[in-house]
C-alpha positions in Angstrom: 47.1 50.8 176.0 49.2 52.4 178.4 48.4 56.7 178.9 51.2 59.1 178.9 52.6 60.1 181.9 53.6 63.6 182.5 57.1 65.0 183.0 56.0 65.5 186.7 55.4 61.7 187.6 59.6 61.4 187.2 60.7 64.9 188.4 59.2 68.3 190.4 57.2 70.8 189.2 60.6 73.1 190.6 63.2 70.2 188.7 61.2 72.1 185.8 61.8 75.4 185.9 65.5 75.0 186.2 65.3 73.1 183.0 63.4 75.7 181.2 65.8 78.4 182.5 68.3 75.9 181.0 66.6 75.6 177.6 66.1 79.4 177.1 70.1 79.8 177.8 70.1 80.9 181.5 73.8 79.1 182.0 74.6 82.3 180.1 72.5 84.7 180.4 69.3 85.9 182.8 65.4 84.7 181.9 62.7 86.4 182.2 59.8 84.8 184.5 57.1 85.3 181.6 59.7 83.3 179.3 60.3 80.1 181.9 56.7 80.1 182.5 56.0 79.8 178.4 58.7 76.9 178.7 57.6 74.8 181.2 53.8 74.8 179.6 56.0 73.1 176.8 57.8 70.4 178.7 54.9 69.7 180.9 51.4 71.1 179.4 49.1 71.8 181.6 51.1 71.9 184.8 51.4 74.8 185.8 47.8 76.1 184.6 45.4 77.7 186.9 42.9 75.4 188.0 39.6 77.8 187.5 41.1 78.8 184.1 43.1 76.0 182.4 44.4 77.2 179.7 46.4 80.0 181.3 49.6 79.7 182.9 49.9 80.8 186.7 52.9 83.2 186.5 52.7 83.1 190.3 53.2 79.6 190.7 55.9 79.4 187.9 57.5 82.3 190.1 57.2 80.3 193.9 59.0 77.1 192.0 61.9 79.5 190.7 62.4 80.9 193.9 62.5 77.5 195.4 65.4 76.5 193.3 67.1 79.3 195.0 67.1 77.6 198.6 69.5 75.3 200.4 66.8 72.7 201.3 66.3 72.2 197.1 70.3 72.9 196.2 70.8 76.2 195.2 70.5 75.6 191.7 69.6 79.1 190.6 70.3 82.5 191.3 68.1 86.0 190.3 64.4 87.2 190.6 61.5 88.2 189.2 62.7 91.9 188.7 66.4 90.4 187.7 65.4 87.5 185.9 66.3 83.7 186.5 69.9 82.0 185.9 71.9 78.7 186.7 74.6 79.0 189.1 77.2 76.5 189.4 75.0 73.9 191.0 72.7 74.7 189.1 74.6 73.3 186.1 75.7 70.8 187.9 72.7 69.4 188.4 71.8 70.1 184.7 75.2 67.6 183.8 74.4 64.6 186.5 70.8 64.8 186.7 69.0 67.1 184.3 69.8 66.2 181.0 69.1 62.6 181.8 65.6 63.4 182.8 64.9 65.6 179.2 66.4 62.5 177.5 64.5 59.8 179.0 61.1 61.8 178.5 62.2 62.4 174.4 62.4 66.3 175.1 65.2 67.0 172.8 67.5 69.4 173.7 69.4 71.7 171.0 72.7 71.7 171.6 73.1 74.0 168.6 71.4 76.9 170.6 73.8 76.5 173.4 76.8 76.9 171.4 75.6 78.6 168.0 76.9 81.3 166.5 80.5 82.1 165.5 81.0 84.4 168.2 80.3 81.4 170.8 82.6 79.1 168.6 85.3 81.7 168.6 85.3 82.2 172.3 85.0 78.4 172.9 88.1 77.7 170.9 89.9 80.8 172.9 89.0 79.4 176.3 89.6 76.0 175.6 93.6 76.8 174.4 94.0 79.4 177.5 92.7 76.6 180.1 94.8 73.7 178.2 97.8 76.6 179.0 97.3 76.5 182.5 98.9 75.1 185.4 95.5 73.8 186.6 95.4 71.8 183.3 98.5 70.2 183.4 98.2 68.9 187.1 94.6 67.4 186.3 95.6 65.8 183.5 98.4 64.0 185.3 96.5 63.9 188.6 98.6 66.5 190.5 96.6 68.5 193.1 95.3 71.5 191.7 95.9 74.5 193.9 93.4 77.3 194.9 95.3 79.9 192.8 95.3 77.3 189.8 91.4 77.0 190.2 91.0 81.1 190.1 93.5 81.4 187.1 90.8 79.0 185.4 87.8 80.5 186.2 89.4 84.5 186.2 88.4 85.0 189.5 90.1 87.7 192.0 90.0 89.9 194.5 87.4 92.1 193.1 85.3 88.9 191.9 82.9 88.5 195.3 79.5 86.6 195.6 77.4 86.0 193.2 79.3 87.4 190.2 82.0 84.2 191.7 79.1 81.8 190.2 77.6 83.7 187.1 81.4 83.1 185.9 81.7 79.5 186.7 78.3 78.7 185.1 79.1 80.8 182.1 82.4 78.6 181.5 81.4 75.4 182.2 78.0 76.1 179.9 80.0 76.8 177.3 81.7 73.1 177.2 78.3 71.6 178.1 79.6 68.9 174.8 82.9 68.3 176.0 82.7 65.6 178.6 86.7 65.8 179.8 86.7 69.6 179.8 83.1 69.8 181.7 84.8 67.1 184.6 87.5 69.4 184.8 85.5 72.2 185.1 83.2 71.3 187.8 85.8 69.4 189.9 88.0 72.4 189.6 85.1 74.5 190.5 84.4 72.9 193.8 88.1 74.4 195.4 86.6 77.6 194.8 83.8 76.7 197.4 85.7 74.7 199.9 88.1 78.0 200.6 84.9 80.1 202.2 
């Protein structure tokens, strides 16, 4: 009979904590540390335990893996702190689409998609965005594979002068989160996104 083998044989301890931060809705919103570390222990028990006492979580290694999401060399897949909290940025969800859904699948870890979109204030503002974008120039020219402009990817994503740094990537992650089911509005998304980052 052939043992179990751990989320970690397929993916890295840090692959984890961006998909807890995931799970607990950081595409939308910031997580605290104390709730990734909670949701990693559920997608791979064990872990991230200390060694001398296994069955309690090491915040501080939970906390080194989050930080190392936020570097270059991994991908800059998240963005925050232990005082701010933990959230995707727009590799980060990225990564979530190509890669990191793939991995929760294949291991049986079921995500909710209810919980990403639940609610009838999420519906609501779904429905809003989606007609506003499907009124844009942006749109149009995708869908009839004209080349999208810089302007036409800011008019998507509401970004503008005053719209610097890191609030340029909460927005983007926010938007494309919220279409995480719509395969054709998520590719437009993400390859309208990338203009945004190729002007800097």
């Amino acid at each position: 009979m052939k043992s179990k083998k751990h989320l970690t044989d397929v993916i890295s301890k840090r692959e984890i904590t961006v998909l807890a931060v995931y799970l607990l809705g950081g595409s939308r919103k910031s997580i605290d540390t104390e709730d990734v570390a909670i949701k990693c222990n559920e997608i791979s028990p064990g872990q991230f335990n200390w060694k001398k006492y296994p069955d309690q979580i090491n915040l501080e290694l939970v906390r080194a893996f989050l930080s190392d999401a936020k570097k270059p060399l991994y991908g800059s897949l998240l963005i925050g702190s232990g005082r701010q909290g933990w959230r995707l940025n727009s590799k980060g969800i990225e990564w979530i689409n190509t890669q990191g859904e793939t991995m929760l699948e294949n291991k049986k870890f079921v995500l909710d998609k209810s919980k990403a979109s639940a609610g009838s204030v999420d519906t609501v503002r779904k429905k809003r965005e989606e007609n506003r974008i499907k009124a844009l120039p942006a749109w149009t020219k995708w869908i009839s594979s004209e080349k999208i402009l810089l302007k036409d990817a800011q008019d998507t994503f509401r970004i503008d002068d005053y719209v610097t740094g890191k609030m340029v990537d909460i927005k983007i992650a926010r938007l494309i989160s919220l279409f995480n089911d719509d395969r054709k509005m998520k590719e437009f998304l993400l390859q309208t996104s990338k203009l945004l980052f190729e002007e800097e």
